[in-house]
MDTraj code that builds the backbone (N, CA, C; nanometers):
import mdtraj as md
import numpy as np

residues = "UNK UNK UNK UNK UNK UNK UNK UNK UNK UNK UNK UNK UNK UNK UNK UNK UNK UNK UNK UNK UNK UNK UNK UNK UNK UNK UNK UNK UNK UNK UNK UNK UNK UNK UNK UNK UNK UNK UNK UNK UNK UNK UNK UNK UNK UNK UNK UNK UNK UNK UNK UNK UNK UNK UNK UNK UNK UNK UNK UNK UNK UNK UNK UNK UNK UNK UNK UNK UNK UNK UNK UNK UNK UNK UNK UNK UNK UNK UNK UNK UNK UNK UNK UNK UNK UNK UNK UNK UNK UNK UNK UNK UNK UNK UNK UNK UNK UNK UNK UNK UNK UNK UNK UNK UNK UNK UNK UNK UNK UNK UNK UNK UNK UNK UNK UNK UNK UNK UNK UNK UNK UNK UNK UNK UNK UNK UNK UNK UNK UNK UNK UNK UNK UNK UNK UNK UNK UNK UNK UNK UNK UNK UNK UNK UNK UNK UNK UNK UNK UNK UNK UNK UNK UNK UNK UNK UNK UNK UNK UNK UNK UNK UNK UNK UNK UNK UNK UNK UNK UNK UNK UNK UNK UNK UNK UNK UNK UNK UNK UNK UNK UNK UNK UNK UNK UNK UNK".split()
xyz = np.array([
    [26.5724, 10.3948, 19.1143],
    [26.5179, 10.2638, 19.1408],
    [26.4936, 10.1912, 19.0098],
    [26.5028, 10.0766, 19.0281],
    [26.5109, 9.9806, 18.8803],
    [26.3824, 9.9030, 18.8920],
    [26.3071, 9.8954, 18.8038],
    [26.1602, 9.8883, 18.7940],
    [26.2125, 9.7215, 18.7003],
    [26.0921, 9.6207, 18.6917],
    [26.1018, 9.5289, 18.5846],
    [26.0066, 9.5548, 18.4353],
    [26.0723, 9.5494, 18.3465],
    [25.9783, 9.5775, 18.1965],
    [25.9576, 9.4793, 18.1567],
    [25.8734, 9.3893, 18.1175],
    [25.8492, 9.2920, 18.0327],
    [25.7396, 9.3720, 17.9040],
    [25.7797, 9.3278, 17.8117],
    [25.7144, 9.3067, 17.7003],
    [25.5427, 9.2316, 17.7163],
    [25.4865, 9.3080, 17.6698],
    [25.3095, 9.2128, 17.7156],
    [25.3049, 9.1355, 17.5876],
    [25.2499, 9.0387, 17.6327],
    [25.2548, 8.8652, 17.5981],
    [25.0944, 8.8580, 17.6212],
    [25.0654, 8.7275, 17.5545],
    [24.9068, 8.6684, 17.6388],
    [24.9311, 8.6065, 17.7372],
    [25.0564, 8.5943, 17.8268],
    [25.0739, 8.5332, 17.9505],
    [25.0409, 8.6476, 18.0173],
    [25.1148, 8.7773, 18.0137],
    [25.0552, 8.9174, 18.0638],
    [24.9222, 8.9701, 18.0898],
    [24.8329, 8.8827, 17.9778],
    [24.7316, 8.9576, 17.9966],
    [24.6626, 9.0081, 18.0673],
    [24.6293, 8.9043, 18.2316],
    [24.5779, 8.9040, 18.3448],
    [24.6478, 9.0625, 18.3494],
    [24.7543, 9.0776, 18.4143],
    [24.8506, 9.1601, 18.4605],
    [24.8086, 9.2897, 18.3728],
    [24.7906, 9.2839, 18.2301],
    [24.7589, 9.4145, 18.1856],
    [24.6064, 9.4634, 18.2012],
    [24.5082, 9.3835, 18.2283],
    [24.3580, 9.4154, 18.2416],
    [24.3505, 9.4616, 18.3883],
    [24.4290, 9.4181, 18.5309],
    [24.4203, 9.4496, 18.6407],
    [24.4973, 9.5562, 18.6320],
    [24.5937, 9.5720, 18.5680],
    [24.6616, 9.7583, 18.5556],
    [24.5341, 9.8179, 18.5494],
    [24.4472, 9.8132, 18.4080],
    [24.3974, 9.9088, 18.3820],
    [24.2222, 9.8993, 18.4663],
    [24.1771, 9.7954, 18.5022],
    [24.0700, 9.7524, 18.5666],
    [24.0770, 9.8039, 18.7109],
    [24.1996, 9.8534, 18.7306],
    [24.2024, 9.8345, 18.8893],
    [24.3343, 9.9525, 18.9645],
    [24.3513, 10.0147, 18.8742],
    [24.5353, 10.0929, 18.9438],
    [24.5358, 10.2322, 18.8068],
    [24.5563, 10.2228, 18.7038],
    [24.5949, 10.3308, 18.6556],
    [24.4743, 10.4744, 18.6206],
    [24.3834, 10.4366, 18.6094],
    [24.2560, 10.5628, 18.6160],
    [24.1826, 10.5947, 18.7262],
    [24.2411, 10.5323, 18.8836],
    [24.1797, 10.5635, 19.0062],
    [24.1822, 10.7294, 18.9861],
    [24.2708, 10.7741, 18.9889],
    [24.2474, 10.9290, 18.9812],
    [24.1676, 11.0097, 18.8674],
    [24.1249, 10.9473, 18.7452],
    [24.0986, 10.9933, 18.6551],
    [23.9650, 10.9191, 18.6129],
    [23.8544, 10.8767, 18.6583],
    [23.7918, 10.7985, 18.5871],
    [23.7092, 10.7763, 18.4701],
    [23.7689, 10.9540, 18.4453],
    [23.7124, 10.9759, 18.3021],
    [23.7480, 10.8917, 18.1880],
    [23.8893, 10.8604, 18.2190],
    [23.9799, 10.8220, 18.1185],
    [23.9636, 10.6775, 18.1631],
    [23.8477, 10.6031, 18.2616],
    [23.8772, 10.4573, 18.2486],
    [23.8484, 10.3468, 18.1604],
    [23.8046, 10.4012, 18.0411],
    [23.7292, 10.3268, 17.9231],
    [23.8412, 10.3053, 17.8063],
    [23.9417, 10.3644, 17.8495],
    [24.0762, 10.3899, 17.7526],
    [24.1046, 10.2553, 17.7423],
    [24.1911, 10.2177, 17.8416],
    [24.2696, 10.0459, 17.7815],
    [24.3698, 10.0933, 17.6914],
    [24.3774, 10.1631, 17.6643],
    [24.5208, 10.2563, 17.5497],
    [24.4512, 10.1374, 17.4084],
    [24.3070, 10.1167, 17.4249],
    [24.2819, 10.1193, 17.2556],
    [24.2252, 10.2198, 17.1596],
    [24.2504, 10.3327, 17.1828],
    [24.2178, 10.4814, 17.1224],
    [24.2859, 10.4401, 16.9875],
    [24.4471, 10.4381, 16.9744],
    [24.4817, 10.4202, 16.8465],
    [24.4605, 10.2973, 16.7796],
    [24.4100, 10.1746, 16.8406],
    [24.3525, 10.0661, 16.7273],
    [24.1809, 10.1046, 16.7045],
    [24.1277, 10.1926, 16.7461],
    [23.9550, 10.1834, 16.7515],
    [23.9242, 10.3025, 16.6247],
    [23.8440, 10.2677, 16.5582],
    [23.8018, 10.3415, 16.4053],
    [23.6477, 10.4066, 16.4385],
    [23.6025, 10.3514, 16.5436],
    [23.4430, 10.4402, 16.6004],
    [23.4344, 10.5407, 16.6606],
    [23.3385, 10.5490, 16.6733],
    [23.2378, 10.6571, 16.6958],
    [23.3022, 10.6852, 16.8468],
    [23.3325, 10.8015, 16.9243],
    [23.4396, 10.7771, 17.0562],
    [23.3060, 10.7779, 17.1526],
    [23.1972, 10.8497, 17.1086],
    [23.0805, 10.8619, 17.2230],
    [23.0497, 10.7443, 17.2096],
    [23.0390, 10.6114, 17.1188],
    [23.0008, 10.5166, 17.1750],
    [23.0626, 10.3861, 17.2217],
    [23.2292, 10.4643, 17.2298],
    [23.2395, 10.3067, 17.3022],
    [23.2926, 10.3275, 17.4480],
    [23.3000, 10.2035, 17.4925],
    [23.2482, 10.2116, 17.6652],
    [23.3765, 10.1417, 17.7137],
    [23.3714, 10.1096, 17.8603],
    [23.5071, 10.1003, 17.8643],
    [23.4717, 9.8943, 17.8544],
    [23.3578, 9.8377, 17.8420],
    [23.3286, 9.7018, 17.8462],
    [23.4054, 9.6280, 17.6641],
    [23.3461, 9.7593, 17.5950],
    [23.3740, 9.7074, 17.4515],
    [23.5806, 9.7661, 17.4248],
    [23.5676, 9.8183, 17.5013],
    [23.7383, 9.8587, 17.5255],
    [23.8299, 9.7289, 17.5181],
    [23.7460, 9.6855, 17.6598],
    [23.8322, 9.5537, 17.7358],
    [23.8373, 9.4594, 17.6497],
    [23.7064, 9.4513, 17.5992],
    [23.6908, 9.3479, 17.5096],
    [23.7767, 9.3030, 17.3690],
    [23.8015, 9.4128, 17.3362],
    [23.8705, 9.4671, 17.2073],
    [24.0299, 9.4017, 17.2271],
    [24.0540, 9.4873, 17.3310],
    [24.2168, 9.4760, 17.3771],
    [24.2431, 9.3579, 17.4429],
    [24.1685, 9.2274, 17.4763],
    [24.1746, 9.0992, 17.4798],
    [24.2445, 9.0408, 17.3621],
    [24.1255, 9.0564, 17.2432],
    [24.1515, 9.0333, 17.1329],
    [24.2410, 9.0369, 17.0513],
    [24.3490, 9.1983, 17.0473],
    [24.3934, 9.2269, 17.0271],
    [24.5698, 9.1810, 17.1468],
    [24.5707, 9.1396, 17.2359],
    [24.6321, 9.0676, 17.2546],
    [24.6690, 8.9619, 17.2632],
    [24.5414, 8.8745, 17.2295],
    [24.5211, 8.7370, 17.1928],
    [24.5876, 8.7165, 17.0236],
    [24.5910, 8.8228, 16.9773],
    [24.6351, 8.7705, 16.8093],
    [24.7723, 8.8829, 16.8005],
    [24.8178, 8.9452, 16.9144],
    [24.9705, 8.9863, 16.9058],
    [24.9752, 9.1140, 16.8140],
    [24.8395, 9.1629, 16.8333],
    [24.8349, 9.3385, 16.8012],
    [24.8098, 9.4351, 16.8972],
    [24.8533, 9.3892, 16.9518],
    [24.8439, 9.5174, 17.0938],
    [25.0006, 9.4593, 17.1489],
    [25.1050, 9.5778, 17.1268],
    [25.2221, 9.5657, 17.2149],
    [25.2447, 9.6586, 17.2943],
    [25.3641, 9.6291, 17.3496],
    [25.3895, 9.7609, 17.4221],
    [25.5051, 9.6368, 17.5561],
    [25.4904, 9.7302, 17.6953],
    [25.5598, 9.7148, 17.8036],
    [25.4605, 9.7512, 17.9118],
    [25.4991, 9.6542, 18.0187],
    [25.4244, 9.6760, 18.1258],
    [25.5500, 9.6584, 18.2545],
    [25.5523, 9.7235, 18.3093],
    [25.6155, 9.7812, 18.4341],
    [25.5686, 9.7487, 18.5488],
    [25.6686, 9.6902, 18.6148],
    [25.6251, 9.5860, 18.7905],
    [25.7471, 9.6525, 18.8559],
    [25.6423, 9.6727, 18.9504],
    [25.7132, 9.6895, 19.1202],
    [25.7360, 9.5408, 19.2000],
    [25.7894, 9.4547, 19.2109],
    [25.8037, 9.2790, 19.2487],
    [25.6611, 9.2670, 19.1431],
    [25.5680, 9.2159, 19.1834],
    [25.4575, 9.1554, 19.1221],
    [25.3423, 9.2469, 19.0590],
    [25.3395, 9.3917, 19.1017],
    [25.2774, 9.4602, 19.0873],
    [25.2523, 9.5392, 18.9514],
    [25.1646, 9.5218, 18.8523],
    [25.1672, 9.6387, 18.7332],
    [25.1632, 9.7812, 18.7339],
    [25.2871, 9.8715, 18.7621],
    [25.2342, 9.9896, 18.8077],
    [25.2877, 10.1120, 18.7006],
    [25.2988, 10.0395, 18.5517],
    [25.3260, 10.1229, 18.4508],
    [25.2582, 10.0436, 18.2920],
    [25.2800, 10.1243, 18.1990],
    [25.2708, 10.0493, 18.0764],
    [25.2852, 10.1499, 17.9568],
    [25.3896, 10.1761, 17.8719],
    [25.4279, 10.1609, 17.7183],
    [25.2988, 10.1406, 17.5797],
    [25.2769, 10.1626, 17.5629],
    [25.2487, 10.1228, 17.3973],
    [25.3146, 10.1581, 17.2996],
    [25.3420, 10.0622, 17.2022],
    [25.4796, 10.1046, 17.1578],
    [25.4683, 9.9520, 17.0194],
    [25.4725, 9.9998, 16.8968],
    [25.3747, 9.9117, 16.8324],
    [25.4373, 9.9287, 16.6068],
    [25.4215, 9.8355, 16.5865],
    [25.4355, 9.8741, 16.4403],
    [25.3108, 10.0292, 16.4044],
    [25.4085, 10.0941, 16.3709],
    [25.2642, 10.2138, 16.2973],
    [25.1577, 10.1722, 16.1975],
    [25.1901, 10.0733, 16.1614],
    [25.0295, 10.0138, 16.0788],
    [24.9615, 9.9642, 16.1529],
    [24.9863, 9.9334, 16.2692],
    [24.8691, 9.8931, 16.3942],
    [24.8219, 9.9717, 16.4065],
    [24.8127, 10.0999, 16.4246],
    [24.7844, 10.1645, 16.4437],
    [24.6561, 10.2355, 16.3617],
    [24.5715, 10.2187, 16.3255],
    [24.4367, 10.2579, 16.2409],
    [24.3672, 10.3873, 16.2651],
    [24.3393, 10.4249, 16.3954],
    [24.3168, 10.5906, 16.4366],
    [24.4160, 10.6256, 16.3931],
    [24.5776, 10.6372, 16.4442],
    [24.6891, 10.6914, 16.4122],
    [24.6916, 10.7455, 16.2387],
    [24.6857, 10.6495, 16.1850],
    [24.7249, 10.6706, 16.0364],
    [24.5710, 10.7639, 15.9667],
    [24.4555, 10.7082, 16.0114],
    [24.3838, 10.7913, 15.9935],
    [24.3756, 10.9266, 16.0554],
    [24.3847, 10.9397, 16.1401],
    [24.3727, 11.0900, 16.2314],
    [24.4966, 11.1854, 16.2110],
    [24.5864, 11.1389, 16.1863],
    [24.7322, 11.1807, 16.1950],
    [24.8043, 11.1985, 16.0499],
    [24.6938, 11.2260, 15.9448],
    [24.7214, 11.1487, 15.8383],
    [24.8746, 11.2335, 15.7255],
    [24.9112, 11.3421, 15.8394],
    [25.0197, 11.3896, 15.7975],
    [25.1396, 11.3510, 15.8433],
    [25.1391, 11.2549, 15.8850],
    [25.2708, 11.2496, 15.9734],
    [25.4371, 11.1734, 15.8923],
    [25.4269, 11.1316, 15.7796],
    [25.5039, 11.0769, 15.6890],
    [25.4703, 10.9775, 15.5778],
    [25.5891, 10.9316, 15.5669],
    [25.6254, 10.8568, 15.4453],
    [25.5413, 10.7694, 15.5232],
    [25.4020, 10.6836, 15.4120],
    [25.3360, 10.5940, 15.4872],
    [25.4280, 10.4528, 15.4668],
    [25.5244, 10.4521, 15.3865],
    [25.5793, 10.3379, 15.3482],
    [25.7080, 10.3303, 15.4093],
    [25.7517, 10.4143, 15.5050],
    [25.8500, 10.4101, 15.5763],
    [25.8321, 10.3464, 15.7249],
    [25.9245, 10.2492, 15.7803],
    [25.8415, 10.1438, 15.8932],
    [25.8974, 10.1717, 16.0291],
    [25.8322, 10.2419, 16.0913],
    [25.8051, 10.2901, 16.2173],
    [25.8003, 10.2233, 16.3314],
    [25.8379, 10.2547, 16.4253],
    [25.8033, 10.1852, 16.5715],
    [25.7442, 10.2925, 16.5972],
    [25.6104, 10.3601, 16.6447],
    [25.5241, 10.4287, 16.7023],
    [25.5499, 10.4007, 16.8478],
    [25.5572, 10.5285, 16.9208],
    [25.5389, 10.5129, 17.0442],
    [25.4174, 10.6380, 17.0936],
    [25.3550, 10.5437, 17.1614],
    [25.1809, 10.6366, 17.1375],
    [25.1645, 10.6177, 17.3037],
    [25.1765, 10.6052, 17.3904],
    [25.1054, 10.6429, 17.5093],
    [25.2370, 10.5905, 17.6511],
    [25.2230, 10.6723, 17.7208],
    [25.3281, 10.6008, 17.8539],
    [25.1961, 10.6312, 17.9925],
    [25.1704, 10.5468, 18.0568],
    [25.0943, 10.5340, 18.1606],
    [25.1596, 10.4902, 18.2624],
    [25.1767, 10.5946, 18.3885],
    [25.2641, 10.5333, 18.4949],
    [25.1625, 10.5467, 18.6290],
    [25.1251, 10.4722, 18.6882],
    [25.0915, 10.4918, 18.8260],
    [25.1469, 10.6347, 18.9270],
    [25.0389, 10.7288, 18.9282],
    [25.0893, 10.8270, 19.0331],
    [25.2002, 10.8641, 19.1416],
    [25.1641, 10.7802, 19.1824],
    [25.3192, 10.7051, 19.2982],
    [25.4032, 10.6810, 19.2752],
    [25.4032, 10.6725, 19.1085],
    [25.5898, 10.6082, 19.0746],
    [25.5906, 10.7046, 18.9723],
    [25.5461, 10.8174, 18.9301],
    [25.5781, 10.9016, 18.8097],
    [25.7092, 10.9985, 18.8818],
    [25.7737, 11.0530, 18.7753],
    [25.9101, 11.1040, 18.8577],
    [26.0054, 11.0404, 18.8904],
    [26.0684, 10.9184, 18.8510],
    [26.1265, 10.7834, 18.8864],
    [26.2058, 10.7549, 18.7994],
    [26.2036, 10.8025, 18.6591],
    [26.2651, 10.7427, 18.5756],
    [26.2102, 10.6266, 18.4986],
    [26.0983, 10.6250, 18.5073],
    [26.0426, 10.4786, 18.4943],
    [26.0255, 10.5160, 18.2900],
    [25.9562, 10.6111, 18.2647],
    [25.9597, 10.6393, 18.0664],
    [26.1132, 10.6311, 18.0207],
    [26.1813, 10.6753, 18.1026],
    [26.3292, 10.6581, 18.0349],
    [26.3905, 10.5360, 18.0365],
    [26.3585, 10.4345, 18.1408],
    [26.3930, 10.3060, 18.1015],
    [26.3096, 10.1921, 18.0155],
    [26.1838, 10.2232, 17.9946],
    [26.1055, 10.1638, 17.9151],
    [26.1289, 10.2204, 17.7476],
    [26.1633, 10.3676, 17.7686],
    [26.2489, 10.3951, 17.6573],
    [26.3527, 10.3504, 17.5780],
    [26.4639, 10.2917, 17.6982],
    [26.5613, 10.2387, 17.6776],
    [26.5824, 10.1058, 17.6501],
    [26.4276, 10.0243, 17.6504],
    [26.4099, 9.8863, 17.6511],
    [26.3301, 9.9004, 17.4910],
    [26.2778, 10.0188, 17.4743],
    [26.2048, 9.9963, 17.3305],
    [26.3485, 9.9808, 17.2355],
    [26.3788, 10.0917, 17.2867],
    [26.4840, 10.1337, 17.1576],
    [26.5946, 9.9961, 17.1257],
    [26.6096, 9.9278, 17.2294],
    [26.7163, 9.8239, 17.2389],
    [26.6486, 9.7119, 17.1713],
    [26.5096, 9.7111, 17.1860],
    [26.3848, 9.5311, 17.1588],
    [26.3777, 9.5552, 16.9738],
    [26.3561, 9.6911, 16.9811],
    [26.2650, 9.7130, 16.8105],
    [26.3977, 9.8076, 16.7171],
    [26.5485, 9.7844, 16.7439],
    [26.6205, 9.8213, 16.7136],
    [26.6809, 9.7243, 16.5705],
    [26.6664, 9.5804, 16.5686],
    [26.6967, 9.4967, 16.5114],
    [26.5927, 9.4328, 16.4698],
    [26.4755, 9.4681, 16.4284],
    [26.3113, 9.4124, 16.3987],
    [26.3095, 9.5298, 16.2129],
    [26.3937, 9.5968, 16.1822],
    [26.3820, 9.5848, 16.0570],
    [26.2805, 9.7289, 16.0420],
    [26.2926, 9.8007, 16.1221],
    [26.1949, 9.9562, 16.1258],
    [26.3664, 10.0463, 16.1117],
    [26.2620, 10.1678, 16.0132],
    [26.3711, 10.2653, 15.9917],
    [26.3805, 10.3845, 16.0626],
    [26.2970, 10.4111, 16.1748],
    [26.2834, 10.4870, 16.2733],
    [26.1698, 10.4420, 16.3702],
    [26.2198, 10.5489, 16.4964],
    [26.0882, 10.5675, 16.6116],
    [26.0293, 10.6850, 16.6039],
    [25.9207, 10.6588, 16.5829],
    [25.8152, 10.7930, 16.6021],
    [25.7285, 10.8235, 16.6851],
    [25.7395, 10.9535, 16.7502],
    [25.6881, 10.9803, 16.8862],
    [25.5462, 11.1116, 16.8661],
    [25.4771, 11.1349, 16.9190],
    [25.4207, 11.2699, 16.9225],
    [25.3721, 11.3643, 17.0133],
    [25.4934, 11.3797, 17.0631],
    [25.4389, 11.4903, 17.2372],
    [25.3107, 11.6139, 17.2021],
    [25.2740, 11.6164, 17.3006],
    [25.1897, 11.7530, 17.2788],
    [25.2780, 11.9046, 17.3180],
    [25.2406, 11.9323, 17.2807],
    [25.3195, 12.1165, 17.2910],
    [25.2816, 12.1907, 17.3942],
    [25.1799, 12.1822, 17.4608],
    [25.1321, 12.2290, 17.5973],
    [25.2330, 12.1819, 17.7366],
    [25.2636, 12.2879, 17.7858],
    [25.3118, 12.2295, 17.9734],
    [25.2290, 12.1658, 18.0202],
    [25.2209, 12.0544, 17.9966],
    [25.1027, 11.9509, 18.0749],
    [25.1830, 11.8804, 18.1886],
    [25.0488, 11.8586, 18.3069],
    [25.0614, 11.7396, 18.3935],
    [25.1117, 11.6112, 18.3495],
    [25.1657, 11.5619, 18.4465],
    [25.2786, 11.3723, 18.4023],
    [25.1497, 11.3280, 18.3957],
    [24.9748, 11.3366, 18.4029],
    [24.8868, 11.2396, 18.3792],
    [24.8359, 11.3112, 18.2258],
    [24.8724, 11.4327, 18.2039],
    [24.8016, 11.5138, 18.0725],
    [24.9450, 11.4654, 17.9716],
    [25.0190, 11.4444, 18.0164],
    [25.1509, 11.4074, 17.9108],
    [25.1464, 11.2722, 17.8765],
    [25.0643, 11.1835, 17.8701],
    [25.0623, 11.0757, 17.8303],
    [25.1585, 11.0113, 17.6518],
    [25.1333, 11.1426, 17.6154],
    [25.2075, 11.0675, 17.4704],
    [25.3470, 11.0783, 17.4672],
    [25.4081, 11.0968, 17.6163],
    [25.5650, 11.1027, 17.6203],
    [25.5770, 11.2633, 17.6208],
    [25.6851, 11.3122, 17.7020],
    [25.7204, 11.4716, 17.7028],
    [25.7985, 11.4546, 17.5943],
    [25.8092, 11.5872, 17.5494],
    [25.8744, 11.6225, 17.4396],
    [26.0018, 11.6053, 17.4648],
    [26.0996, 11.6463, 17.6260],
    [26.2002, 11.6592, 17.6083],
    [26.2507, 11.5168, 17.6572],
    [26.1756, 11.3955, 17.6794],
    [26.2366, 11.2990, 17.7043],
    [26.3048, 11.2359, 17.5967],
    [26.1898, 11.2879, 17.4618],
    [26.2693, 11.2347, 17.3419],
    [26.3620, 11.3071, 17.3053],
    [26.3770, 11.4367, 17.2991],
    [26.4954, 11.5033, 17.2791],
    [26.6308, 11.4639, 17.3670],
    [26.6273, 11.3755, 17.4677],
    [26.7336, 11.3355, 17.5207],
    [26.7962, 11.2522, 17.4431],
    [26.7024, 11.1335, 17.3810],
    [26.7083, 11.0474, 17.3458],
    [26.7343, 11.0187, 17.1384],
    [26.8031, 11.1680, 17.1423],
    [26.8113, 11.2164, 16.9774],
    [26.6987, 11.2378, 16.9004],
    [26.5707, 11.2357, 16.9109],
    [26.4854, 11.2448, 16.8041],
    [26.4584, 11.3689, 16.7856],
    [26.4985, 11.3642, 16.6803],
    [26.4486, 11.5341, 16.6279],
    [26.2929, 11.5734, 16.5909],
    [26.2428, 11.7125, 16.5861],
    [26.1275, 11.7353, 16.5140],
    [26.1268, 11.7143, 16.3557],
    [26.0303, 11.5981, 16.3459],
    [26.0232, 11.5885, 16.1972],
    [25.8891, 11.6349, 16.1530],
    [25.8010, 11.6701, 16.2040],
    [25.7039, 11.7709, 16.1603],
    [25.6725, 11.8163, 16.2773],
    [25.5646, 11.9710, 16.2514],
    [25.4964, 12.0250, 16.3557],
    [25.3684, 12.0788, 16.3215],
    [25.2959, 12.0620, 16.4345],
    [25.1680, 12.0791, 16.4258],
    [25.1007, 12.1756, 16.5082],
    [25.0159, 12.2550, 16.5038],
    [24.9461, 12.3169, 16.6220],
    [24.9456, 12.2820, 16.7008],
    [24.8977, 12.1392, 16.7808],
    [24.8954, 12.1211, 16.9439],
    [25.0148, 11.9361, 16.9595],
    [25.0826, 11.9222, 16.8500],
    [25.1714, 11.8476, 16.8839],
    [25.2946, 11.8239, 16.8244],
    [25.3992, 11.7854, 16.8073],
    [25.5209, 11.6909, 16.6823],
    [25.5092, 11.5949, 16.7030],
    [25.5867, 11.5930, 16.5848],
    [25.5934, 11.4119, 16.5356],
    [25.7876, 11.4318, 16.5656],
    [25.7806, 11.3246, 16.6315],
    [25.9350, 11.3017, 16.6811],
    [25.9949, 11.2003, 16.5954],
    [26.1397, 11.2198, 16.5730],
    [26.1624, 11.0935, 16.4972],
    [26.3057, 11.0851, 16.5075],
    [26.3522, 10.9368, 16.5018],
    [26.4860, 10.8861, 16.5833],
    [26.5201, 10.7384, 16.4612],
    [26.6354, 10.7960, 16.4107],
    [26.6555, 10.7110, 16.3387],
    [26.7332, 10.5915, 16.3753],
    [26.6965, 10.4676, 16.3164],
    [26.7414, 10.3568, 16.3296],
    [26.8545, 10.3070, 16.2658],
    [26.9738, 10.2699, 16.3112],
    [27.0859, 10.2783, 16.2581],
    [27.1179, 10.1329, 16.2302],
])
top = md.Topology()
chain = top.add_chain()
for i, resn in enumerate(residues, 1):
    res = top.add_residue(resn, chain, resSeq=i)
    for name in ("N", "CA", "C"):
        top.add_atom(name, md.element.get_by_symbol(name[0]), res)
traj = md.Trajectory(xyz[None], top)
């Protein structure tokens, strides 16, 4: 089935706050404070909430630092991508602080969130196929991914399975105890 990807915009925004306000952490509501701003947030994790989340990731799409893809069923948001220059990224580069050449320019791909009901679909491999095609000609010298190494659940696999990128050529360019750093060069 062929899903629609758009790129999130501040026309999106509505569309990306009711994803996450309303459809993607029904099963999980631990995880409803996320908003996938983990890798732009530099605090304290016990104190932020999911109000200063929302708030954040407004912002951050209001000034065109928060990218990624959001995924519709006709009208419906029932996926979303993050997928972003790696200097957006501020947890990332801090937390991760082994992961390469910091001066080498990256497309990071840091989280895939799919609605329960549509995981199993194909839906990461075509949003895959829409990164690689959008941020192919934007002047980055690779994509960098970081699966976790555990057999996890499609809701515990959030940072992309390992072997989706291995379909998709990226080799292991480092390894870590509980993850790699994937990487797919830009030709």
């Amino acid at each position: 089935m062929k899903f629609e990807i758009r790129p999130l915009t501040k026309d999106l925004k509505d569309d990306y706050l009711f994803f996450f306000d309303n459809i993607i952490f029904t099963d999980n509501p631990d995880r409803s404070k996320c908003y996938c701003y983990d890798y732009h947030f530099l605090g304290d994790v016990e104190t932020c909430t999911r109000e200063t989340s929302r708030s954040a990731v407004i912002k951050l799409i209001n000034e065109n630092k928060l990218t990624g893809y959001l995924v519709f069923d006709k009208d419906k948001p029932i996926g979303w991508c993050n997928a972003n220059n790696r200097l957006n990224y501020a947890r990332l580069l801090r937390d991760y602080p082994h992961i390469g050449n910091h001066d080498d320019k990256v497309c990071s791909i840091v989280c895939f969130l799919i609605h329960p009901d549509y995981r199993r679909q194909g839906i990461a491999r075509q949003i895959l196929d829409t990164i690689i095609i959008d941020y192919s000609n934007r002047g980055f010298d690779y994509f960098e991914a970081y699966p976790k190494k555990d057999e996890l659940s499609c809701e515990g696999n959030f940072k992309g399975p390992f072997e989706l990128y291995s379909k998709y050529d990226f080799k292991i360019f480092k390894e870590y105890d509980d993850y790699y750093v994937m990487r797919k060069l830009i030709k």
